[in-house]
Chimera marker file (.cmm) of the C-alpha trace (Angstrom):
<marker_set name="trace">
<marker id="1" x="-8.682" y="6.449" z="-5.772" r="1" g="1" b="0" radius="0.5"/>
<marker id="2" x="-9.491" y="9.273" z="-3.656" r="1" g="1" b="0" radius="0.5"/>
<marker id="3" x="-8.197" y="13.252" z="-4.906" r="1" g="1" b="0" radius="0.5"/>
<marker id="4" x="-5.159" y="12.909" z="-2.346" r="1" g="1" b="0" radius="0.5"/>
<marker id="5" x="-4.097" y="9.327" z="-2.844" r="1" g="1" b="0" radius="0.5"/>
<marker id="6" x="-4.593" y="10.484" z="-7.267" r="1" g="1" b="0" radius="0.5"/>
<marker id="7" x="-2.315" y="13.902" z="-6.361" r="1" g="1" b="0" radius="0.5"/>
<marker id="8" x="0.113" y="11.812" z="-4.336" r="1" g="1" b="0" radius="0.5"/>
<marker id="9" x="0.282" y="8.972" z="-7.364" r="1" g="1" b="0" radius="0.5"/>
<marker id="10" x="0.536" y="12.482" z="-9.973" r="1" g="1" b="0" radius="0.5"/>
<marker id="11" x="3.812" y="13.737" z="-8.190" r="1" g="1" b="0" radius="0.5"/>
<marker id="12" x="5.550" y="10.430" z="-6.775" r="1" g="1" b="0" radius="0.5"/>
<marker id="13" x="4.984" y="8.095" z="-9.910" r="1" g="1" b="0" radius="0.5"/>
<marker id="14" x="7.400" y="9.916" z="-11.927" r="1" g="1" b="0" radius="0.5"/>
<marker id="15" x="10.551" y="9.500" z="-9.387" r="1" g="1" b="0" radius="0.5"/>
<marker id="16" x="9.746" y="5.603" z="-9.331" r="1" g="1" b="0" radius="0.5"/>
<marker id="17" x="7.830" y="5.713" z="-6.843" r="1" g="1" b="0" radius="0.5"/>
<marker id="18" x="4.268" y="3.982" z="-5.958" r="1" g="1" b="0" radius="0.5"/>
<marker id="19" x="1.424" y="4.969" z="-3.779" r="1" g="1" b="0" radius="0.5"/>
<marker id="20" x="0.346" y="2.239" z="-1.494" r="1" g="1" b="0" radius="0.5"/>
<marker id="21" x="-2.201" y="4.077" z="0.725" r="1" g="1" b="0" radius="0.5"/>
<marker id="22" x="-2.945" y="7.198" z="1.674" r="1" g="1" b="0" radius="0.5"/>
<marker id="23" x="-5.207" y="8.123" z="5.553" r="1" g="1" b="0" radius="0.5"/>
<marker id="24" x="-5.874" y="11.575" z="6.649" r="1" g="1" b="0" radius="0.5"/>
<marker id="25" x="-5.698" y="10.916" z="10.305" r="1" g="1" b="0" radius="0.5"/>
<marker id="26" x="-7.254" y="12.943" z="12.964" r="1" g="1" b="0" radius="0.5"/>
<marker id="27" x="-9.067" y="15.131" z="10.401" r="1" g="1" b="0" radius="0.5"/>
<marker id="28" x="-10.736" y="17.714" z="13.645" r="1" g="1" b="0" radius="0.5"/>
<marker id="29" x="-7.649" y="18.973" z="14.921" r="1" g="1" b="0" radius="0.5"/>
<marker id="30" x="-3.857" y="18.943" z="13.319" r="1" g="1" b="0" radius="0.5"/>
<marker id="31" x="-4.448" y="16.159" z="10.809" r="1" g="1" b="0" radius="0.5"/>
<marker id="32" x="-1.615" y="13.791" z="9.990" r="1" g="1" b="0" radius="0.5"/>
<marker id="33" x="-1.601" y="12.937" z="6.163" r="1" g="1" b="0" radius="0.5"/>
<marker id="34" x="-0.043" y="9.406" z="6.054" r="1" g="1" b="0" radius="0.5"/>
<marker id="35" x="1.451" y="7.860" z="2.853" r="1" g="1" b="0" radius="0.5"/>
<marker id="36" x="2.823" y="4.867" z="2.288" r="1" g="1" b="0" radius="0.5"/>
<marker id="37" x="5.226" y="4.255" z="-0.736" r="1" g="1" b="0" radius="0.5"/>
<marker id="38" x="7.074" y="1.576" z="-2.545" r="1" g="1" b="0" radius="0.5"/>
<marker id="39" x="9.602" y="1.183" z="-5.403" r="1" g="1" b="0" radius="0.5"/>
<marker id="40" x="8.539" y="0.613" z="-8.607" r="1" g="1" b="0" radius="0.5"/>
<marker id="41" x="11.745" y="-1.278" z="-9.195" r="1" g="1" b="0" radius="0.5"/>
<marker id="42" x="10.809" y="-3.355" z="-6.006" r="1" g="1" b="0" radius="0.5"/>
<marker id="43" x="14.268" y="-2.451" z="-4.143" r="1" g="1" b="0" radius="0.5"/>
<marker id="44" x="13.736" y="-1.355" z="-1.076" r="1" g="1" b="0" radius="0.5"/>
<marker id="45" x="12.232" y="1.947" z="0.532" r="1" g="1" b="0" radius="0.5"/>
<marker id="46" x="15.521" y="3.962" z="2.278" r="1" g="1" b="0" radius="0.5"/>
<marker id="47" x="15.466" y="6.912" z="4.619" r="1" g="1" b="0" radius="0.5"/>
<marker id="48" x="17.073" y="8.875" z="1.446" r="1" g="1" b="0" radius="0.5"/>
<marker id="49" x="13.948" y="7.571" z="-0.624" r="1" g="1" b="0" radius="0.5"/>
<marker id="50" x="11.220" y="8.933" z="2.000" r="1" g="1" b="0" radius="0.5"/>
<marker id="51" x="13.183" y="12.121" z="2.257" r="1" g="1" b="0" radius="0.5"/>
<marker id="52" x="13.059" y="12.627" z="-1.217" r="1" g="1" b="0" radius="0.5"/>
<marker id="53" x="9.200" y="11.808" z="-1.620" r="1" g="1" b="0" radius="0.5"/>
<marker id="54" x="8.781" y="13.584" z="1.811" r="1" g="1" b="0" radius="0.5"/>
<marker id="55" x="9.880" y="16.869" z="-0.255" r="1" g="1" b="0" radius="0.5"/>
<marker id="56" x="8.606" y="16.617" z="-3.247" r="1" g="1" b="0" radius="0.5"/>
<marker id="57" x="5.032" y="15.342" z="-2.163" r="1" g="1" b="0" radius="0.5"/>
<marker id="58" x="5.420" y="18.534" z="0.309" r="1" g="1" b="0" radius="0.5"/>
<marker id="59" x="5.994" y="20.936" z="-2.453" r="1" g="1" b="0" radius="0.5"/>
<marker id="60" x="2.955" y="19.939" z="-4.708" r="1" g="1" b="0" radius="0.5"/>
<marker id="61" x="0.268" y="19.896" z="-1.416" r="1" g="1" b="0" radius="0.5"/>
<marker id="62" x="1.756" y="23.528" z="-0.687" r="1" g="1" b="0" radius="0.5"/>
<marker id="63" x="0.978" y="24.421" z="-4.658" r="1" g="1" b="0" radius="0.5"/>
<marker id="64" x="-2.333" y="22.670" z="-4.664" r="1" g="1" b="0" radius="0.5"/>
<marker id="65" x="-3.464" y="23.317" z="-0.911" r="1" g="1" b="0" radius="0.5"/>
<marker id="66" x="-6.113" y="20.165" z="-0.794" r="1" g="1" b="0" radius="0.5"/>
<marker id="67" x="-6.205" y="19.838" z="3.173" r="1" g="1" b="0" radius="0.5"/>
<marker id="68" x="-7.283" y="23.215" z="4.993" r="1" g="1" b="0" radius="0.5"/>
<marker id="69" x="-5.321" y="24.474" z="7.417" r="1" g="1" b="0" radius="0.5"/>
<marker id="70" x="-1.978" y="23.236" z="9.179" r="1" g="1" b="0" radius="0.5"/>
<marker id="71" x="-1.505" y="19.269" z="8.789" r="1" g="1" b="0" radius="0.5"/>
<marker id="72" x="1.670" y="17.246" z="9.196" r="1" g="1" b="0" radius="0.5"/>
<marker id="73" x="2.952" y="15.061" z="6.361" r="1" g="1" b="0" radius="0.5"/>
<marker id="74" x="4.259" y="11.812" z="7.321" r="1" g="1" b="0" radius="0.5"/>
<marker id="75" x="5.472" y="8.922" z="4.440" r="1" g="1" b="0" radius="0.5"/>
<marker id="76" x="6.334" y="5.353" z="5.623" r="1" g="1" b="0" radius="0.5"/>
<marker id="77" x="7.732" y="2.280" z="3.705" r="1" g="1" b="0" radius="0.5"/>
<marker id="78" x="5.199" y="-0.640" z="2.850" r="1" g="1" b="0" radius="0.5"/>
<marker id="79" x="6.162" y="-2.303" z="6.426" r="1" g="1" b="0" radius="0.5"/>
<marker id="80" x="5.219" y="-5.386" z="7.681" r="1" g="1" b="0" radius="0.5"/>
<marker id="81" x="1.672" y="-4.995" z="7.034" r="1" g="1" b="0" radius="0.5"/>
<marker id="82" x="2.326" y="-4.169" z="3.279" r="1" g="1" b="0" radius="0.5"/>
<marker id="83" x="-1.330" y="-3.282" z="1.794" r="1" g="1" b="0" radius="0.5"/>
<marker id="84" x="-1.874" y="-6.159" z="-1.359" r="1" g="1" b="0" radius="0.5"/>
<marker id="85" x="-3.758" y="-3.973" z="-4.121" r="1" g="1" b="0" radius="0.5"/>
<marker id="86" x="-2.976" y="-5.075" z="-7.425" r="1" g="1" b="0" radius="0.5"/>
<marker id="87" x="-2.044" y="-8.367" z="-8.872" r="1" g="1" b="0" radius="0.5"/>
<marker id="88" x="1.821" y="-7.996" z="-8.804" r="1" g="1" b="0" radius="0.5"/>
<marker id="89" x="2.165" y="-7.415" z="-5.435" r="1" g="1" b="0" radius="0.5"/>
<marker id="90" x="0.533" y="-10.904" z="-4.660" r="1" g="1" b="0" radius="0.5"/>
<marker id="91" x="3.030" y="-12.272" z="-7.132" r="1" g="1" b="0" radius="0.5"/>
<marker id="92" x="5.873" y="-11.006" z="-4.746" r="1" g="1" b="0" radius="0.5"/>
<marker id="93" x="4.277" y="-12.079" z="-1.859" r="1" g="1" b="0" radius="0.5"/>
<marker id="94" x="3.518" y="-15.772" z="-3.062" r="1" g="1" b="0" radius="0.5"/>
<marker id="95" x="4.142" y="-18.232" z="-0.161" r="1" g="1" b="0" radius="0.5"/>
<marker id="96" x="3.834" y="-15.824" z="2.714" r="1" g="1" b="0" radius="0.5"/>
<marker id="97" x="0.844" y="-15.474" z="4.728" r="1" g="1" b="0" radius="0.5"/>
<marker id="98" x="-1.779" y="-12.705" z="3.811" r="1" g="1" b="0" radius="0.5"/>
<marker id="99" x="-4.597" y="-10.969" z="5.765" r="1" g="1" b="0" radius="0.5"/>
<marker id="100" x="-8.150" y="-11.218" z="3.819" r="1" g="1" b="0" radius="0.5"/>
<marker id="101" x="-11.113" y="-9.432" z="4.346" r="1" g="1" b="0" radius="0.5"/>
<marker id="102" x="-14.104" y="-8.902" z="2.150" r="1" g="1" b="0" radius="0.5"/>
<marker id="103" x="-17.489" y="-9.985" z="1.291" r="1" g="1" b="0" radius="0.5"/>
<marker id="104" x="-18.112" y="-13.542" z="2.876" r="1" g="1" b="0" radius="0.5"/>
<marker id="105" x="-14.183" y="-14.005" z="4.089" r="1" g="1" b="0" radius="0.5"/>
<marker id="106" x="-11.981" y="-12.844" z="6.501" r="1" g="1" b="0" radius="0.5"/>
<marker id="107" x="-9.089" y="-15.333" z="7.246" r="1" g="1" b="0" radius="0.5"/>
<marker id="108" x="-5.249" y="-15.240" z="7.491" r="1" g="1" b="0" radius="0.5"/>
<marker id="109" x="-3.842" y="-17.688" z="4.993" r="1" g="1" b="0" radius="0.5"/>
<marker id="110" x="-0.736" y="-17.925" z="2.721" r="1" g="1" b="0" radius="0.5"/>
<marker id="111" x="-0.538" y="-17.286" z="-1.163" r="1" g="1" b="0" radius="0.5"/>
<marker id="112" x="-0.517" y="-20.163" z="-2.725" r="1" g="1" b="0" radius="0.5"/>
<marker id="113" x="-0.712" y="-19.135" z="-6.576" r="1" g="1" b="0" radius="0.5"/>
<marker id="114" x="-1.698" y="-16.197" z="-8.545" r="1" g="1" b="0" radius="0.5"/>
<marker id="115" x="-3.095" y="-16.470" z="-12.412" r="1" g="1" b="0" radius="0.5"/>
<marker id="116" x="-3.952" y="-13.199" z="-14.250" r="1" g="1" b="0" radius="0.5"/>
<marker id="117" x="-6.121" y="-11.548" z="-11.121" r="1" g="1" b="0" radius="0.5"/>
<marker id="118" x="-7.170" y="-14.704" z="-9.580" r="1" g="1" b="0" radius="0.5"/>
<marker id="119" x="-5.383" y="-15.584" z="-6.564" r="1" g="1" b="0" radius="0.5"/>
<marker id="120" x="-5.706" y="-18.561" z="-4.377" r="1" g="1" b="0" radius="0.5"/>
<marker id="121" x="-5.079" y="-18.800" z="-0.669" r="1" g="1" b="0" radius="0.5"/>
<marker id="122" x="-4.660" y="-21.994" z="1.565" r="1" g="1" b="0" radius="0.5"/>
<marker id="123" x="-7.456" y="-21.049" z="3.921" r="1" g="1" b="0" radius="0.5"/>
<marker id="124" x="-8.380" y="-23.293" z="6.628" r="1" g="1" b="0" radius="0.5"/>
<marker id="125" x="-11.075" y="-25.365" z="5.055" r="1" g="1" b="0" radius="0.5"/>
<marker id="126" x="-9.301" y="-25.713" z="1.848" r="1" g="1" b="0" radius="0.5"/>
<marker id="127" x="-8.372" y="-23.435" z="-0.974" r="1" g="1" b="0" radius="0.5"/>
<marker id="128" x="-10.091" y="-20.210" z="-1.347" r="1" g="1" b="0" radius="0.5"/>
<marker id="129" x="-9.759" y="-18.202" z="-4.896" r="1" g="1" b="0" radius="0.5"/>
<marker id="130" x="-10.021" y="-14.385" z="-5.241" r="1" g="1" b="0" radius="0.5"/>
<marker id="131" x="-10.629" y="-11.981" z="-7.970" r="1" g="1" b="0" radius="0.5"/>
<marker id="132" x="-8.070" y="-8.494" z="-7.152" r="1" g="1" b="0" radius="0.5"/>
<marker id="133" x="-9.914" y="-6.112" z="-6.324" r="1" g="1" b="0" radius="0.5"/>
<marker id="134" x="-12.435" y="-7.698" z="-4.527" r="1" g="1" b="0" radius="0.5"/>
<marker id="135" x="-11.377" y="-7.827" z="-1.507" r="1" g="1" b="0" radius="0.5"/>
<marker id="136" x="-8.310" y="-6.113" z="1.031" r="1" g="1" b="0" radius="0.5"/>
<marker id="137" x="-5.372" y="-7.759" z="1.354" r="1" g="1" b="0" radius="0.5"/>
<marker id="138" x="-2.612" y="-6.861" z="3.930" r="1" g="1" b="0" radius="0.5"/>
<marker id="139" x="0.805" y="-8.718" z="4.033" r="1" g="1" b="0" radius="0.5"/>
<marker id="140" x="0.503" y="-10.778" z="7.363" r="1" g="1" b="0" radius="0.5"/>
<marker id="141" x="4.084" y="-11.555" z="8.613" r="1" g="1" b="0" radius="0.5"/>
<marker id="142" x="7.301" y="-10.290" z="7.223" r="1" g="1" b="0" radius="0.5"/>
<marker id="143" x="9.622" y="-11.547" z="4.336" r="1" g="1" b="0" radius="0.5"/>
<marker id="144" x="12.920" y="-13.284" z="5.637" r="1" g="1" b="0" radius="0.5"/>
<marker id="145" x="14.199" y="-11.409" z="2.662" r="1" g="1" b="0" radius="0.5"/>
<marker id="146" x="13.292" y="-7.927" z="0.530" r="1" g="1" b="0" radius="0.5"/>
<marker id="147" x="10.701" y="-9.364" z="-1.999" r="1" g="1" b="0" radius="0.5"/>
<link id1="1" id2="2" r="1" g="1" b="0" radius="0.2"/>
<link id1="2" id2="3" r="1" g="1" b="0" radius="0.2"/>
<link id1="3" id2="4" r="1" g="1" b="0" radius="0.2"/>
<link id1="4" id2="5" r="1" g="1" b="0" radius="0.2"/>
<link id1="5" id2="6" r="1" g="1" b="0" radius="0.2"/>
<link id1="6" id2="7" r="1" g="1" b="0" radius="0.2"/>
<link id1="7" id2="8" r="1" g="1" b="0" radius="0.2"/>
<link id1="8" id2="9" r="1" g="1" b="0" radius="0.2"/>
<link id1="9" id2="10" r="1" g="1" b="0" radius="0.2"/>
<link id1="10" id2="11" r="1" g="1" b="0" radius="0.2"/>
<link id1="11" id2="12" r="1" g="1" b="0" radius="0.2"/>
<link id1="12" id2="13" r="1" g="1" b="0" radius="0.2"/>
<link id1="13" id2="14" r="1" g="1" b="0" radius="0.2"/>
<link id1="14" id2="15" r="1" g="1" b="0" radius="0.2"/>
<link id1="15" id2="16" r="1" g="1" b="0" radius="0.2"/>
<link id1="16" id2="17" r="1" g="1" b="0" radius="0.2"/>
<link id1="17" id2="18" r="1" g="1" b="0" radius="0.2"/>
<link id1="18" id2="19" r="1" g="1" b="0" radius="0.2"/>
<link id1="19" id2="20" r="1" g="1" b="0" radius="0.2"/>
<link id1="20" id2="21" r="1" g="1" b="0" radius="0.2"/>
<link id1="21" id2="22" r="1" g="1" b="0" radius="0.2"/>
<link id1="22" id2="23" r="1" g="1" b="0" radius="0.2"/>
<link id1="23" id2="24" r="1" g="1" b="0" radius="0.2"/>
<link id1="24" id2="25" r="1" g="1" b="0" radius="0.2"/>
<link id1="25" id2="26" r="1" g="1" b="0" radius="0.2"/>
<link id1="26" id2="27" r="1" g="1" b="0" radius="0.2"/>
<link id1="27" id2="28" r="1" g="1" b="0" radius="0.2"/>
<link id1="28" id2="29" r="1" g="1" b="0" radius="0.2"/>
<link id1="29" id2="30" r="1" g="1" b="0" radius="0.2"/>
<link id1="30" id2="31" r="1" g="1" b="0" radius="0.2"/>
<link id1="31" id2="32" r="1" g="1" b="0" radius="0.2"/>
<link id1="32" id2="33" r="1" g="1" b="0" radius="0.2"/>
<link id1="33" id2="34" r="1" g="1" b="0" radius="0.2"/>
<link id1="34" id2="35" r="1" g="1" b="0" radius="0.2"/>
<link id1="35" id2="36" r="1" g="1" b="0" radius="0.2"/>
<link id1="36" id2="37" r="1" g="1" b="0" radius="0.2"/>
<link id1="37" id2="38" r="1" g="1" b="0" radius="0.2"/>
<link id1="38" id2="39" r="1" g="1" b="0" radius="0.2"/>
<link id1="39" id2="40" r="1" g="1" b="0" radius="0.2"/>
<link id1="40" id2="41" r="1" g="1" b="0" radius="0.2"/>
<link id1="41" id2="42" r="1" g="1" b="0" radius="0.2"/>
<link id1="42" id2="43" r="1" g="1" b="0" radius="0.2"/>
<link id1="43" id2="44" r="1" g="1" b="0" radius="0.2"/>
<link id1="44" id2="45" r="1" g="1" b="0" radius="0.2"/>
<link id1="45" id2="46" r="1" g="1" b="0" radius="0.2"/>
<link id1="46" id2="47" r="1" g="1" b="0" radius="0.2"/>
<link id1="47" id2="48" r="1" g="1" b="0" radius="0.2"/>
<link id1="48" id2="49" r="1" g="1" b="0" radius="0.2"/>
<link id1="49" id2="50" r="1" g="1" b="0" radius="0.2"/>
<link id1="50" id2="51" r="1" g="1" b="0" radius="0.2"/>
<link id1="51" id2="52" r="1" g="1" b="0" radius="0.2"/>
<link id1="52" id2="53" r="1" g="1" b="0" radius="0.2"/>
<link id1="53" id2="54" r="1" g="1" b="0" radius="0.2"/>
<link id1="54" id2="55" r="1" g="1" b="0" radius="0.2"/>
<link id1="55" id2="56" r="1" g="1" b="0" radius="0.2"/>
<link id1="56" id2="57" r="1" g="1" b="0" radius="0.2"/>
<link id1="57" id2="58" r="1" g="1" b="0" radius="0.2"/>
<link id1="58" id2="59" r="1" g="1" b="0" radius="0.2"/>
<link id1="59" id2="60" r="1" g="1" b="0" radius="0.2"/>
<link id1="60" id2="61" r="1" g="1" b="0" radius="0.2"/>
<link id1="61" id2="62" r="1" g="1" b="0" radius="0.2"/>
<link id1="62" id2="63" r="1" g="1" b="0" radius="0.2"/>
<link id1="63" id2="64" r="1" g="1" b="0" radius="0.2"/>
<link id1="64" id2="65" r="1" g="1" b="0" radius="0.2"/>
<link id1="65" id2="66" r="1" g="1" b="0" radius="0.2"/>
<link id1="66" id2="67" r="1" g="1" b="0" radius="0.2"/>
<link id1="67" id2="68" r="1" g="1" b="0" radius="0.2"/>
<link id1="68" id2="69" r="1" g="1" b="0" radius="0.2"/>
<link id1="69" id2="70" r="1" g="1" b="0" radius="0.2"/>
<link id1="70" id2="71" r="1" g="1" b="0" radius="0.2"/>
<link id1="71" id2="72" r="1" g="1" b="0" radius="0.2"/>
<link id1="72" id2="73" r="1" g="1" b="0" radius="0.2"/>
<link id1="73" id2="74" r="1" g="1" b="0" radius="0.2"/>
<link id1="74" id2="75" r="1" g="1" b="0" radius="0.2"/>
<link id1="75" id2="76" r="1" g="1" b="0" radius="0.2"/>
<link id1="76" id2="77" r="1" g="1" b="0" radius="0.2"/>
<link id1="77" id2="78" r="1" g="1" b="0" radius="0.2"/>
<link id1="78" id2="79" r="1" g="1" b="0" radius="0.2"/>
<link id1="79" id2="80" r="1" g="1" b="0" radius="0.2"/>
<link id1="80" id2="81" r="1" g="1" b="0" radius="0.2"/>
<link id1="81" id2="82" r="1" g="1" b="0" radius="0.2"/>
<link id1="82" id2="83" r="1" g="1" b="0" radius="0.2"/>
<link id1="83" id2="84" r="1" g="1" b="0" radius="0.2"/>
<link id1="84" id2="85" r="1" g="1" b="0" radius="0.2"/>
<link id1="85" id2="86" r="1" g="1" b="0" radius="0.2"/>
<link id1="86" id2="87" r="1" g="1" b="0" radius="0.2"/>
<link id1="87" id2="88" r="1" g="1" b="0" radius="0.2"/>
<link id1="88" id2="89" r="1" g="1" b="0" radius="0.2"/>
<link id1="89" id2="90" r="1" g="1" b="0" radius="0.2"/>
<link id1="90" id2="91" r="1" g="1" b="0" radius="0.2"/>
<link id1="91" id2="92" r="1" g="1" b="0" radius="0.2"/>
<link id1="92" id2="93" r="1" g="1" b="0" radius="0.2"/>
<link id1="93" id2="94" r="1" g="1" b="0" radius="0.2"/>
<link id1="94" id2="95" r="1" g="1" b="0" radius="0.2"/>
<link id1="95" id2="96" r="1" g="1" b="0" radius="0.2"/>
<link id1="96" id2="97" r="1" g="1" b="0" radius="0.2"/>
<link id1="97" id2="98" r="1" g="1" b="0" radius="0.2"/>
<link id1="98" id2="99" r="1" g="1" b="0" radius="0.2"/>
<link id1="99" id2="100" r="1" g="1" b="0" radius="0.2"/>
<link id1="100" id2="101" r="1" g="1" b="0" radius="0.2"/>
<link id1="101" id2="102" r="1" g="1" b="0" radius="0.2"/>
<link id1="102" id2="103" r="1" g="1" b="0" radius="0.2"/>
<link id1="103" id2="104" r="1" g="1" b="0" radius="0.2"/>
<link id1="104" id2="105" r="1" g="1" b="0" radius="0.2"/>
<link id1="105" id2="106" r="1" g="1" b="0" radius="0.2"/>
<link id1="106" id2="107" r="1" g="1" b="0" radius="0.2"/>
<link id1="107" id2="108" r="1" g="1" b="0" radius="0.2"/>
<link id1="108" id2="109" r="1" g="1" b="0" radius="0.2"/>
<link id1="109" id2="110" r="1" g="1" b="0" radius="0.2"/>
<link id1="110" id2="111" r="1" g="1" b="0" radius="0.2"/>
<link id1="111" id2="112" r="1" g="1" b="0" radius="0.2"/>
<link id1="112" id2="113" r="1" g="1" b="0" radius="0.2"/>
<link id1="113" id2="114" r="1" g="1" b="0" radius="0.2"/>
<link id1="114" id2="115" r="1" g="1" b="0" radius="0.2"/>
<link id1="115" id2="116" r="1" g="1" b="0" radius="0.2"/>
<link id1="116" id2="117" r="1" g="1" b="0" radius="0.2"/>
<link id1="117" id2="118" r="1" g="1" b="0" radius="0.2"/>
<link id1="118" id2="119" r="1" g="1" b="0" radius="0.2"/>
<link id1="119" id2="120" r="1" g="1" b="0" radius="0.2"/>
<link id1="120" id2="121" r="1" g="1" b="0" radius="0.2"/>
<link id1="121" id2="122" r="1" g="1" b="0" radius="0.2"/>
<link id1="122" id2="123" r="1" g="1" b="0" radius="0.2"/>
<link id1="123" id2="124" r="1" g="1" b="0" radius="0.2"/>
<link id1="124" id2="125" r="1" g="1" b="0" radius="0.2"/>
<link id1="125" id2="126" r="1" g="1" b="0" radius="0.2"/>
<link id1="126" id2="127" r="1" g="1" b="0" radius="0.2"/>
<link id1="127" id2="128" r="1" g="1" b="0" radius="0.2"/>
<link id1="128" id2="129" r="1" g="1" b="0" radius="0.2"/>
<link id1="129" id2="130" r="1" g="1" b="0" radius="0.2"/>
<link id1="130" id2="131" r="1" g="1" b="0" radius="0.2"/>
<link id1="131" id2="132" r="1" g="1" b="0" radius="0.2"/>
<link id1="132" id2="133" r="1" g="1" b="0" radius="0.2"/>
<link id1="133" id2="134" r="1" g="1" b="0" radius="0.2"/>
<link id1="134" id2="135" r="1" g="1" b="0" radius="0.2"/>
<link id1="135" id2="136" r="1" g="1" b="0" radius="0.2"/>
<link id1="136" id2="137" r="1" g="1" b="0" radius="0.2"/>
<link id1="137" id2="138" r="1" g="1" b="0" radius="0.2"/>
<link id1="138" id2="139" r="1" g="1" b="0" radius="0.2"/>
<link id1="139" id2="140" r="1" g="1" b="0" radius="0.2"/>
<link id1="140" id2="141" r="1" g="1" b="0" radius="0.2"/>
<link id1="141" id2="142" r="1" g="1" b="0" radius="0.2"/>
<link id1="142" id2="143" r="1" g="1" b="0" radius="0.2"/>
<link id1="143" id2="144" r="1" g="1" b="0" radius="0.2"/>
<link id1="144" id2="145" r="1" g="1" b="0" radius="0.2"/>
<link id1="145" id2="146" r="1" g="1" b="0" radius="0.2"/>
<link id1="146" id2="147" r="1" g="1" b="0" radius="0.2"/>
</marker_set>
């Protein structure tokens, strides 16, 4: 976890929020600090919920001042193309098709099953199990309903 994604975690967490990702685009000239946030209680993200972050995460980069200079703070809901991080967010996602890239693989495949932080995708060529965290996962089409 890099020092903005950990300050981002530090100040959202507590309001029920979690940190997904976190990109400082166009670092040169007028950066864009991009976050993107879920609900803890997996409801989903509202314009009232990014406002809210939006304010609060403002407040604590103004305190701490960790990116020189002007920047522009954006925060975005999960999306489409949902980052898959940590175990329970494959749970959510079992049966829909993820994105997979990491050492040896990079396929498109759905979830088939997830036990402790194993989880097994129906790759073309057969099955294909994966230890969390050892690889990047992105969410590769979009529920028909919130998950």
């Amino acid at each position: 976890m890099n020092n903005l994604e950990q300050l981002a975690t530090e100040a959202l967490s507590p309001l029920g929020y979690e940190v997904l990702e976190v990109h400082l685009q166009n670092p040169g000239r007028r950066p864009t600090l991009l976050v993107r946030i879920d609900r803890l209680d997996e409801q989903p993200v509202t314009v009232d919920d990014l406002e809210t972050a939006s304010k609060l995460l403002g407040l604590e980069l103004d305190r701490t001042d960790p990116i020189k200079g002007e920047y522009r703070l954006e925060l975005e809901s999960p999306g489409s193309k949902r980052p898959l991080r940590r175990t329970r967010h494959f749970e959510r996602m079992v049966g829909l098709k993820a994105r997979v890239r990491g050492e040896g693989h990079s396929f498109t495949a759905p979830i088939l099953k997830v036990e402790g932080d194993l989880v097994t995708f129906d790759a073309p060529g057969g099955p294909v199990t994966l230890e969390v965290g050892t690889f990047e996962g992105n969410l590769a089409e979009f529920p028909p309903s919130h998950r």
